[in-house]
C-alpha positions in Angstrom: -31.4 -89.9 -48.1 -34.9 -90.2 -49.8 -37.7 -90.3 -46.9 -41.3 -91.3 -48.0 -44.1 -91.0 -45.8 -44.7 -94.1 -45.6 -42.0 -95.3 -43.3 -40.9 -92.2 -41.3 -42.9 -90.4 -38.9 -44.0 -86.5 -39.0 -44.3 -86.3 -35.2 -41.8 -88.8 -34.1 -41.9 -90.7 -31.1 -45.0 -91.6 -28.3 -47.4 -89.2 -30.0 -50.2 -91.7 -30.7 -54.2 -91.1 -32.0 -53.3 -87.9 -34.2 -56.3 -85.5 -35.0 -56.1 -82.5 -36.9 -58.0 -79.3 -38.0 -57.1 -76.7 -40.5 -57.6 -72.5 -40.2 -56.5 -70.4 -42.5 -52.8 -71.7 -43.7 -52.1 -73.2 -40.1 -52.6 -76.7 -39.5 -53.2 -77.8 -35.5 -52.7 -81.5 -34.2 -53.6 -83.2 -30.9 -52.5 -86.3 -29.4 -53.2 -88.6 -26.5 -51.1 -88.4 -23.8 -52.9 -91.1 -21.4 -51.3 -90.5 -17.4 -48.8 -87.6 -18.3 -49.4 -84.2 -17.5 -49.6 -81.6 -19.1 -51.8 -83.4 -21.2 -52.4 -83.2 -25.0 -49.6 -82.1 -27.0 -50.9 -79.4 -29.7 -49.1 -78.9 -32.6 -49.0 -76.2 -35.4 -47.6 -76.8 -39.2 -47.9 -74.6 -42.1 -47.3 -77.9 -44.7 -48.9 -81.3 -42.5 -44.7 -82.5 -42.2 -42.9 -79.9 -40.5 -44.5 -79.4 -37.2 -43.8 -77.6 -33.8 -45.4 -78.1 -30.5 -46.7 -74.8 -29.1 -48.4 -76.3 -26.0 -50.1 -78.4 -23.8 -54.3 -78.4 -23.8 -54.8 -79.5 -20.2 -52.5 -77.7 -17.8 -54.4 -77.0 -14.8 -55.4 -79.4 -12.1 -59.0 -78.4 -12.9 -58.8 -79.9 -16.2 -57.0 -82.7 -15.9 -55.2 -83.6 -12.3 -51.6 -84.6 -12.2 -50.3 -87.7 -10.6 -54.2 -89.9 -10.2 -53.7 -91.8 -13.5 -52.4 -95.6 -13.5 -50.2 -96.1 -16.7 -51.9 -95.8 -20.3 -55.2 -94.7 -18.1 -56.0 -90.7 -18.0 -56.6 -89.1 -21.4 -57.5 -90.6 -24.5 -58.2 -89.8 -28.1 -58.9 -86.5 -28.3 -60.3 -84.8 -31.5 -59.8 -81.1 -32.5 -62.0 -79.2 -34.6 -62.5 -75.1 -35.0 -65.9 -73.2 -35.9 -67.0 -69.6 -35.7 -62.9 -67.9 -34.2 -63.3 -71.5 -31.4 -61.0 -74.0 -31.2 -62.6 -77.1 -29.6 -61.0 -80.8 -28.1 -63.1 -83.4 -27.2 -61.8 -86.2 -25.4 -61.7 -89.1 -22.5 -60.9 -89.6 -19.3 -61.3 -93.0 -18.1 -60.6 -92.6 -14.6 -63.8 -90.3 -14.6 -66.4 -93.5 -15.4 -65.0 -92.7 -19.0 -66.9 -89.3 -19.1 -66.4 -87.2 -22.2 -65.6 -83.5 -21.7 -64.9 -80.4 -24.2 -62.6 -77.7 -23.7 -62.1 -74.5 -25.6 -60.0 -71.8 -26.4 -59.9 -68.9 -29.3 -55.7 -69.8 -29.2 -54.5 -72.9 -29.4 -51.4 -72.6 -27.6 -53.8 -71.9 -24.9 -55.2 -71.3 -22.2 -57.7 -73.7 -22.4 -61.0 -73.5 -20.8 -62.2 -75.3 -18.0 -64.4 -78.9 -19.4 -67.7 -79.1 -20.3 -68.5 -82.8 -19.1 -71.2 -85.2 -20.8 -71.1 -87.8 -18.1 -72.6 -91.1 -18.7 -72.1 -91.7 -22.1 -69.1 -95.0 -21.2 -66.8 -94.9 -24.2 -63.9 -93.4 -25.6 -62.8 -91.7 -28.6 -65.4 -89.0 -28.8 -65.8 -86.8 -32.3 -67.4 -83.7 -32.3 -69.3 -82.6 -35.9 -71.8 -80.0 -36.6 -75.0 -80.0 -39.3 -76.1 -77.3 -41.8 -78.4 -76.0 -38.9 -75.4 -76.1 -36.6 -76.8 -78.5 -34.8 -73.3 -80.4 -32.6 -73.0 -84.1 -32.6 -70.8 -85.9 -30.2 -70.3 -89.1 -31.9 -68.0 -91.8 -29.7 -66.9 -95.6 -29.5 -69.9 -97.0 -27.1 -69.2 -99.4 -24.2 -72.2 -99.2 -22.9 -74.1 -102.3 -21.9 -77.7 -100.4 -23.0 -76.5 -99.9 -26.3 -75.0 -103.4 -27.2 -76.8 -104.7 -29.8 -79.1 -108.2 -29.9 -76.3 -110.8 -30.3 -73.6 -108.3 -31.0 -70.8 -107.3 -29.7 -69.3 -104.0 -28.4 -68.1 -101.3 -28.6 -70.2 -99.8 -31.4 -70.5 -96.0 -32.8 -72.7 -94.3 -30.8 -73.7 -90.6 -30.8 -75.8 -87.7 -29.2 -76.9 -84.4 -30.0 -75.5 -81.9 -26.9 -75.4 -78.5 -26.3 -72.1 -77.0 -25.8 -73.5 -73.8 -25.0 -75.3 -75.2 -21.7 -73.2 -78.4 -21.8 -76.1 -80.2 -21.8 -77.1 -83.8 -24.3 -80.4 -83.1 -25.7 -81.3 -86.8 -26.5 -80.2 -90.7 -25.8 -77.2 -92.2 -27.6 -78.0 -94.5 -30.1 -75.8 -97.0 -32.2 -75.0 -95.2 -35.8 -72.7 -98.1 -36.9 -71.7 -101.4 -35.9 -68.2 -101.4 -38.2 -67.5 -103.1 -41.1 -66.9 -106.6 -39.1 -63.3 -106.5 -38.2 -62.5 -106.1 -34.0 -63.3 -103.3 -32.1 -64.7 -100.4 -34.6 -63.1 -97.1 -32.6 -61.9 -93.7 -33.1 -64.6 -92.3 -35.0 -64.4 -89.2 -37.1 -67.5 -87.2 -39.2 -66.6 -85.2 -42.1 -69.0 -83.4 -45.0 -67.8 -83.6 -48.3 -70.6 -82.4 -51.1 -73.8 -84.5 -50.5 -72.0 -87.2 -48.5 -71.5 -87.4 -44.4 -68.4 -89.8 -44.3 -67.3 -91.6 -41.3 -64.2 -92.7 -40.5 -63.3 -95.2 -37.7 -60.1 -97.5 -36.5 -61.0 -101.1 -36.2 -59.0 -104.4 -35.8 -57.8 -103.3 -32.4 -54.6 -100.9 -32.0 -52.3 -103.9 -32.6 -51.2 -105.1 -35.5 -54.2 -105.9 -37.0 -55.1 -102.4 -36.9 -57.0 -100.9 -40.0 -58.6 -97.6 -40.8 -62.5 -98.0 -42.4 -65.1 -96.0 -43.8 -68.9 -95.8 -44.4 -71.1 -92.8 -45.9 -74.4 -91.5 -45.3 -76.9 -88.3 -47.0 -77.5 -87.0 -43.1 -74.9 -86.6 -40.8 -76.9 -89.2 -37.9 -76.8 -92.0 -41.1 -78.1 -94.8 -42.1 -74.3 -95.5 -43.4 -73.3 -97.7 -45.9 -69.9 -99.2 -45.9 -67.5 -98.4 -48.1 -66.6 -101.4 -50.9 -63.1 -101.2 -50.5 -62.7 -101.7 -46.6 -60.6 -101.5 -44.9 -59.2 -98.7 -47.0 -55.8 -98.6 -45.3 -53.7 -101.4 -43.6 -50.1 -103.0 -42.8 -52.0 -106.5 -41.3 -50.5 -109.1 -42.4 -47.6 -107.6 -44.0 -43.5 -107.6 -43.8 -44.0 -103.3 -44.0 -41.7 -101.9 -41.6 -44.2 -99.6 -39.9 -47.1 -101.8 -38.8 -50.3 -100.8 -36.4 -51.6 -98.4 -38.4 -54.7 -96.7 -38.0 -56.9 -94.5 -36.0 -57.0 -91.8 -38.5 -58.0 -88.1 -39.3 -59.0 -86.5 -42.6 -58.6 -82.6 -43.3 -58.6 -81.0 -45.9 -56.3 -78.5 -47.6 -56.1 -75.2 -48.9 -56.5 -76.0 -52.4 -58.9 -78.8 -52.4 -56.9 -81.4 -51.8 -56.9 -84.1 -48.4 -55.0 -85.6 -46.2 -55.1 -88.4 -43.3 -52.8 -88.4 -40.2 -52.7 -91.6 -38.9 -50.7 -93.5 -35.9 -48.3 -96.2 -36.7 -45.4 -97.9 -34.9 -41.9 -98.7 -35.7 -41.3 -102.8 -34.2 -37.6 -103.4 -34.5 -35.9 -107.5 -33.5 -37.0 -110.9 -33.4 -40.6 -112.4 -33.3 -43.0 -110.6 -32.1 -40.7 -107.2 -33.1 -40.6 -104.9 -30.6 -42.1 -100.8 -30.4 -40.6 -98.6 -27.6 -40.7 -95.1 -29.4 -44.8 -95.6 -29.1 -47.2 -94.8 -31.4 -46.2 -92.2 -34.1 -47.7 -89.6 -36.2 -47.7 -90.7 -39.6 -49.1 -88.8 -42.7 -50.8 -89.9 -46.0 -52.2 -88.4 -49.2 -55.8 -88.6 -49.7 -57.5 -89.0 -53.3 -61.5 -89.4 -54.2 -62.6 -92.2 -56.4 -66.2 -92.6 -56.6 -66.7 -90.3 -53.7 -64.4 -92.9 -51.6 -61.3 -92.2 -50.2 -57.9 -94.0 -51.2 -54.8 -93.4 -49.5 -51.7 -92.7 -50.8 -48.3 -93.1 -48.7 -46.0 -92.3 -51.5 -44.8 -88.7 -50.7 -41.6 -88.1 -50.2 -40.9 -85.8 -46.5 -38.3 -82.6 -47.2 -36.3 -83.8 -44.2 -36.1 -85.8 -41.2 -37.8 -84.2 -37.7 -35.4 -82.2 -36.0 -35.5 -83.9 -32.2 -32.4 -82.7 -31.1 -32.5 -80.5 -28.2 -30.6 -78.9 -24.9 -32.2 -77.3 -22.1 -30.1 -75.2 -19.1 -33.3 -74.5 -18.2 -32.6 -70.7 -17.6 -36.3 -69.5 -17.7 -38.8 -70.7 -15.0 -41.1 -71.5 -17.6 -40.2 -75.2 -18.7 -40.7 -75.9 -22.3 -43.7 -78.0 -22.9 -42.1 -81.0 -23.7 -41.7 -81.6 -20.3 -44.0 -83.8 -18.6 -45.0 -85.8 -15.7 -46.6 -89.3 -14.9 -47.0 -88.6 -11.6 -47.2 -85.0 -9.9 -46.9 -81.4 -10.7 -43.6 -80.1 -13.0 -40.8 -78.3 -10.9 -39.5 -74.9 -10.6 -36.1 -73.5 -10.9 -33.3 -74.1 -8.1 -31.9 -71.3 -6.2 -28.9 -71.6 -7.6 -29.4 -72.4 -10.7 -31.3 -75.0 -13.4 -33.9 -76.9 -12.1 -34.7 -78.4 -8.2 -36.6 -81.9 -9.3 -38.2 -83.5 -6.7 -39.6 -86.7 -5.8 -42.2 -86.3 -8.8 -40.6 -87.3 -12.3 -39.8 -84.8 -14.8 -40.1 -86.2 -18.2 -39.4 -86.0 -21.8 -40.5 -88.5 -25.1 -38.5 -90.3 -26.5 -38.4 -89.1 -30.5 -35.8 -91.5 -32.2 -34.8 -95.7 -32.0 -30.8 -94.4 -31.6 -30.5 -91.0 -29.6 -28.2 -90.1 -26.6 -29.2 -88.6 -23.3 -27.0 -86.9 -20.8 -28.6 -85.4 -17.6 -26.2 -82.6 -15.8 -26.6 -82.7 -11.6 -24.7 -81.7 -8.8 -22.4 -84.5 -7.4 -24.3 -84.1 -3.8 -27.6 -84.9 -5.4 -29.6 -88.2 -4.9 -30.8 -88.7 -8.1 -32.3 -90.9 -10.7 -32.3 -90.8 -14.4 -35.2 -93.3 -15.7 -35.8 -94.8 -19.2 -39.4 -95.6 -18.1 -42.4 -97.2 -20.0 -44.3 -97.5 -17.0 -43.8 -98.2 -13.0 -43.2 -102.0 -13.5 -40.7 -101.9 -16.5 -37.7 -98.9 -16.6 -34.0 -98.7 -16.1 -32.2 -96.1 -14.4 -29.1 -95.2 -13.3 -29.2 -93.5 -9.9 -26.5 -91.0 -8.0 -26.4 -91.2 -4.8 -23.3 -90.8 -1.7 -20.7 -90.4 -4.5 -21.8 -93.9 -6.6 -23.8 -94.6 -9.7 -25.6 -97.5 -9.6 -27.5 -99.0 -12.7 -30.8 -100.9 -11.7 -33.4 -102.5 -13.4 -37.3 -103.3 -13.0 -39.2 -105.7 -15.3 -42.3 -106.7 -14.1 -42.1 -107.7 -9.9 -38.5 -108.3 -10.7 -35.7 -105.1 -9.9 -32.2 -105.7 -9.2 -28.7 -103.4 -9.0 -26.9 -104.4 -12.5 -23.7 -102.4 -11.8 -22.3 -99.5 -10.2 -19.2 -97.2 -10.2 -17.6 -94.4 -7.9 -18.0 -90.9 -8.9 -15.4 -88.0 -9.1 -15.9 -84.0 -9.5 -18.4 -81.3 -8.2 -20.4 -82.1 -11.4 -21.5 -85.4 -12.9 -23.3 -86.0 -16.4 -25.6 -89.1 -16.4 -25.7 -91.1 -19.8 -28.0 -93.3 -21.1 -27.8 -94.2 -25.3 -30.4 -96.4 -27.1 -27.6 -98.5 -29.5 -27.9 -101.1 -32.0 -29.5 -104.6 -30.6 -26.9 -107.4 -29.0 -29.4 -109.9 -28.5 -32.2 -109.7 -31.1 -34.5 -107.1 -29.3 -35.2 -103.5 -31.0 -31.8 -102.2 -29.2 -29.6 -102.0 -26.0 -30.0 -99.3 -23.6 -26.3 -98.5 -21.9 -25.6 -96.5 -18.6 -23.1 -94.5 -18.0 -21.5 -91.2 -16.1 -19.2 -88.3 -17.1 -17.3 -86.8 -14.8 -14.0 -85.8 -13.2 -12.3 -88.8 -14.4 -14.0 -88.7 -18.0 -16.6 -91.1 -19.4 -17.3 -94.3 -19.0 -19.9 -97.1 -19.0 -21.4 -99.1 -16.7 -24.0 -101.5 -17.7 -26.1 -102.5 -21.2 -29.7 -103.8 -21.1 -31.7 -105.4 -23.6 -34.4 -102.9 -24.4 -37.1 -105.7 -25.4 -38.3 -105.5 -21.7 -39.2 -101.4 -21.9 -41.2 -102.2 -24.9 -44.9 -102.4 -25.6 -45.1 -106.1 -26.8 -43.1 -106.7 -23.0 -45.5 -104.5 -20.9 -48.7 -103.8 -22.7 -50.4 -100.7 -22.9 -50.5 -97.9 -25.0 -47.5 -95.5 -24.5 -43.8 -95.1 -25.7 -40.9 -94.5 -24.0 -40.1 -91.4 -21.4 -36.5 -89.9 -20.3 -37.2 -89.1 -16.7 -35.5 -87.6 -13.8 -36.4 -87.6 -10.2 -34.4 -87.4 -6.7 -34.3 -89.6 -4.4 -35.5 -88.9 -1.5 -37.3 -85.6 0.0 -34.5 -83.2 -1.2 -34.7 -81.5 -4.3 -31.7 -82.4 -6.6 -30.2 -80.0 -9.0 -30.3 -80.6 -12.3 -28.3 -77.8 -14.4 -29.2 -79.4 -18.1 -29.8 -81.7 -20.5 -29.4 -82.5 -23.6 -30.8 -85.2 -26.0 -29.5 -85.9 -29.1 -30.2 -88.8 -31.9 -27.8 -91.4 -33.3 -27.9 -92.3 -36.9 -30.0 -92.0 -39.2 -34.0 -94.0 -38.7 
């Protein structure tokens, strides 16, 4: 099967607000990750479509404490750049009065230092650019009251000169760019390209009327001009099967050439379609007509993203796909695998068909969620030899079904299978054990989806016990089904 770029995802799954950087050969990619800690994915490629993740950025309590985040709150939008052997992310945390902080490291798999904080600049989606005279610009989407303009509207493109070194701003902010007049102008990026600063910024909101824009200036602090063209790249308004598409990052390549990761999402079933994978990594091809970009989506991808993994979890160090929304990860169990407690142990969802299967001890009390956030998941629980689906949507949870178990070991199943009812798919419960397999309950996934429940992140696989006592989990595995 032929896949293009345009409809199939580098990084699949809830990796949303892609930015990238380039040293040497090696290509390195951040990506929101909102209340979940460890937060922001990194990943390295050697060719911008094959990519691995090699760690987390914030990992320690002092950068970035688990478990205070409501859902889609915490981190947002970071941007990586290098200079001089020093990697650097810049990013948000709105439950900090949205304060912008930097953290640094000469590896990117980490560690990490601890953040330099510019506090008081209310915004999100900060950018961080340096001059000729290495002079560092922290440009951001304002939401400051001080800086709305007469009879305007915000947010607006703000930035400040700062010091990294003594983590310090050396002036006010002040508004470099209102947008080009569609919603919300956000996620700005600065970039030098012969005589011309160009900035790039999302606007039209992160929904479907999403768009990616540009302006250029001679100095890196403007007066911009608007690109003729904008917005340069869109799916508004169209039948295209990947649709929200925006926020986007520019690098460019070994040989001269450039490139733009941007986010998209997959909406699958009846009006309004439906997202629950999240927003996706996407990757375009970049070409310069009258020193303006033009995007190109027309490159066709080797192969599809291998997702597909199992984890015994036989080293105490868990693999950094792991996650959690609400509380530090766990360690191993005694006697084996791994002792998950109260706090939820989580993975991404990468596919729209895959296949789950969670391993525990038949004594555990236990919970294995599809979760989107605390008011809409299913699960199906173990607990006193019976599995029980239930469901939350909204205020509304309820038991839909339940079977005795059999055997010392039971496997918990959930799949994500083709749609019964005209939402993106049905999610189905299930158990194996002693007796064989066999399911319990299906559920329209339409309710664990973003166009349901709002916010800003994809689907998680989660596990957590019930109750004080540490349950057992000996492995998982997670597999997709078909072919997106």
């Amino acid at each position: 099967m032929i896949r293009d770029a345009a409809t199939t995802p580098v990084i699949p799954g809830f990796f949303p607000d892609p930015s990238v950087c380039r040293v040497g050969e090696d290509y390195f990619l951040v990506n929101s990750s909102f209340e979940y800690a460890p937060g922001i994915p990194i990943h390295r490629s050697r060719d911008l479509r094959t990519w691995t993740q090699i760690g987390n950025v914030l990992t320690r309590e002092a950068q970035f404490p688990a478990g205070v985040s409501g859902a889609s709150r915490g981190i947002y939008a970071p941007t990586i750049r290098h200079r001089e052997g020093t990697f650097f992310v810049v990013v948000t945390n709105v439950e900090r009065g949205d304060e912008q902080f930097v953290v640094t490291a000469t590896d990117p798999a980490g560690p990490w230092s601890d953040p330099i904080v510019f506090p008081g600049l209310g915004g999100i989606d900060p950018d961080l650019a340096w001059d000729d005279d290495g002079r560092c610009f922290l440009t951001y989407c304002a939401l400051d009251e001080a800086l709305r303009p007469e009879d305007g509207a915000l947010p607006v493109i703000a930035q400040v000169r700062v010091d990294l070194d003594r983590g310090v701003q050396l002036d006010e902010p002040r508004v470099i760019w209102w947008g080009s007049g569609l919603a919300h102008p956000e996620g700005p990026h600065l970039y030098r390209r012969g005589e011309w600063w160009y900035l790039l910024t999302a606007e039209g909101g992160t929904e479907r009327g999403h768009a990616v824009c540009v302006a250029r200036s001679r100095a890196i602090d403007g007066p911009f001009e608007a690109a003729p063209e904008n917005p340069i790249f869109s799916r508004r308004s169209t039948g295209f099967p990947v649709q929200n598409t925006g926020h986007a990052d520019l690098v460019e390549q070994p040989d001269g050439d450039w490139a733009m990761v941007y986010l998209g999402v997959r909406p699958r079933g009846f009006t309004p379609g439906f997202h629950v994978a999240g927003r996706e990594t996407f990757l375009a091809r970049v070409a310069w007509v009258d020193d303006w970009p033009v995007v190109h989506t027309d490159d066709v991808l080797p192969e599809r993203p291998d997702t597909a993994f199992t984890d015994d979890f036989a080293t105490a160090d868990l693999h950094p796909r792991w996650v959690s929304p609400d509380g530090a990860l766990p360690g191993r169990h005694p006697a084996g695998g791994v002792a998950v407690g109260p706090h939820e142990i989580a993975v991404r969802v990468r596919d729209l068909r895959w296949r789950f299967e969670a391993r525990v001890d038949a004594s555990a009390a236990v919970a294995l969620r599809v979760r989107l956030d605390e008011r809409h998941w299913y699960a199906i629980t173990l607990q006193a030899g019976t599995a029980e689906v239930r469901a939350r949507i909204g205020p509304l949870e309820a038991s839909v079904g339940s079977t005795p178990t059999t055997g010392d070991v039971v496997t918990l199943l959930v799949e994500a299978v083709d749609a019964t009812h005209d939402g993106p798919d049905d999610l189905r419960f299930g158990v194996l054990d002693a007796d064989g397999e066999r399911w319990i309950a299906a559920l329209d996934g339409r309710y664990l989806s973003t166009e349901v429940a709002g916010g800003f992140t994809g689907r998680v696989l989660g596990l957590r016990a019930l109750g004080a006592t540490p349950a057992r989990v000996t492995g998982v595995r997670y597999v997709p089904l078909g072919d997106d």
